[in-house]
PLY file of the C-alpha trace (Angstrom):
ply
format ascii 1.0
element vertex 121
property float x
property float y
property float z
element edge 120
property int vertex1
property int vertex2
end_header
3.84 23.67 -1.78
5.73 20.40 -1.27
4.48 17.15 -2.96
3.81 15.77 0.20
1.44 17.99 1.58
-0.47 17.98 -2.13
-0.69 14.13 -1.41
-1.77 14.58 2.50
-4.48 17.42 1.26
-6.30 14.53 -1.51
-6.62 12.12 1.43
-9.96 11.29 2.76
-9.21 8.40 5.11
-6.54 9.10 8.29
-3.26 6.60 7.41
-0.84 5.27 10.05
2.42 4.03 9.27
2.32 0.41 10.49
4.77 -2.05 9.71
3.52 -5.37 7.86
4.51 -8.41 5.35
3.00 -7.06 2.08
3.21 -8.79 -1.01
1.93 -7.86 -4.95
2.32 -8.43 -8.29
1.21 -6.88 -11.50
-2.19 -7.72 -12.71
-0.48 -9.30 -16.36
0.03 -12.72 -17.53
2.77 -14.36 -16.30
3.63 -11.85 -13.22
5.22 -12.94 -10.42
4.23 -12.30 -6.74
6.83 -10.41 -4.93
7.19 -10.61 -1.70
8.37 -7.45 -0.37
9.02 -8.25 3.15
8.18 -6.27 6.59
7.99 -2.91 5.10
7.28 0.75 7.03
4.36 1.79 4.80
1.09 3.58 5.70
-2.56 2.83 5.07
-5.90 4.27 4.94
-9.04 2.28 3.93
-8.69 3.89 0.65
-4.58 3.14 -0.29
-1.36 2.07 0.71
2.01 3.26 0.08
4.88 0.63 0.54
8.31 0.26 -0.66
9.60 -1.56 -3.81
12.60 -2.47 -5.83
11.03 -2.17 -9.04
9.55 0.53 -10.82
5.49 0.38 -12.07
3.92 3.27 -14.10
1.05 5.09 -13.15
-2.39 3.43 -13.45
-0.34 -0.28 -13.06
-2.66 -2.48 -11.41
-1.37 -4.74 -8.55
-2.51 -7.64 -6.77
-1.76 -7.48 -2.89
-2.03 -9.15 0.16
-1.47 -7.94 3.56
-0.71 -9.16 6.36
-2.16 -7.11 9.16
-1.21 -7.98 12.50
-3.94 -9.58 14.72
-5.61 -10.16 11.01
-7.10 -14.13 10.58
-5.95 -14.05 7.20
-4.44 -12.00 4.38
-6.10 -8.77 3.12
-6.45 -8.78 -0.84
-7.03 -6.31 -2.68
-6.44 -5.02 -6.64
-4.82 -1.55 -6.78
-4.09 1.15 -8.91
-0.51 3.08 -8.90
-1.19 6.65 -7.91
2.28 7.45 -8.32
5.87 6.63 -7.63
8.73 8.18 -6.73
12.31 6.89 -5.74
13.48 6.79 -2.34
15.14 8.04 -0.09
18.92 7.37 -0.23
19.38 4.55 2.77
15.89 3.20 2.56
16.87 -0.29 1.36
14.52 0.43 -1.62
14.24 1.74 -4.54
10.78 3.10 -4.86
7.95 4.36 -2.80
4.44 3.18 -4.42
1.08 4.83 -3.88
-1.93 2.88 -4.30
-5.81 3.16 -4.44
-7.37 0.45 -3.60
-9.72 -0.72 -7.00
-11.24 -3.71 -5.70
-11.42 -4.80 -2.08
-14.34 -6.36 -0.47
-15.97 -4.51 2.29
-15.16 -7.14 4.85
-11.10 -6.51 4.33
-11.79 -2.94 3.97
-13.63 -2.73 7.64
-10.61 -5.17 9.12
-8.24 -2.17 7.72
-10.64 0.31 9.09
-10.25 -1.27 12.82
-6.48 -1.34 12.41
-6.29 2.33 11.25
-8.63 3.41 13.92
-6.29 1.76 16.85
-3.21 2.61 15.59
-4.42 6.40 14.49
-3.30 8.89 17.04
0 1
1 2
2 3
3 4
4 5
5 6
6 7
7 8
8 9
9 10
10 11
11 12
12 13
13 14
14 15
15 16
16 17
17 18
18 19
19 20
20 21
21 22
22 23
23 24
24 25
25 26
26 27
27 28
28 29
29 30
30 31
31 32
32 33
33 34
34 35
35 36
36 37
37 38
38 39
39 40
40 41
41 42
42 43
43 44
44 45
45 46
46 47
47 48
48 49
49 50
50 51
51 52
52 53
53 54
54 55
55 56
56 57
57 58
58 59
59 60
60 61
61 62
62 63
63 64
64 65
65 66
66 67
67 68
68 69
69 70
70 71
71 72
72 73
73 74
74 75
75 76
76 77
77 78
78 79
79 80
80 81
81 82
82 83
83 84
84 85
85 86
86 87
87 88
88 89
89 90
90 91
91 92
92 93
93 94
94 95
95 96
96 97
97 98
98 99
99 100
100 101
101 102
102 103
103 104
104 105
105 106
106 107
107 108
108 109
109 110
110 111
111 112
112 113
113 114
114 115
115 116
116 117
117 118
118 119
119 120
């Protein structure tokens, strides 16, 4: 069984694959906030997987903020790394990162909800 369809199985919230500004940065002293651009990723109210250029080990916390279209303001949110693997040759990216959303607050969590739920086919 590919590792794909092992992810898709663990899922318990439909994603869509939007594309949005996302930014992060590790939850350590001194980090940086990348921005990482208009990325493809996908979503679900429980995680998001986006593209990066660097590499973060499992259980890496990250700081993000969204920017889902039609959204007032930024989504934040402190996430976990699932996993990682690299990318596809082409992709203008290094890495794809999983994420589980840690700490969210139920208001941004709903807001992603909506978007999911008009975007999901």
């Amino acid at each position: 069984m590919n590792e794909a369809k092992i992810r898709a199985e663990k899922r318990q919230s439909p994603r869509v694959k939007p594309s949005f500004s996302v930014r992060y940065k590790a939850l350590q002293d001194g980090a940086e906030t990348v921005d990482a651009g208009s990325v493809d990723c996908d979503i679900s109210t429980g995680g998001l997987r986006f593209m990066a250029n660097e590499f973060f080990s499992t259980a890496c916390r990250l700081i993000l903020e969204l920017d889902i279209p039609a959204a007032p303001e930024p989504i934040k949110a402190v996430s976990e790394v699932a996993w990682i693997q690299k990318a596809n040759p082409g992709a203008g990216y290094q890495y794809e990162v999983g994420n589980q959303f840690m700490e969210i607050t139920e208001k941004d969590r709903e807001r992603i909800a909506m978007y999911v739920s008009s975007h999901y086919h």
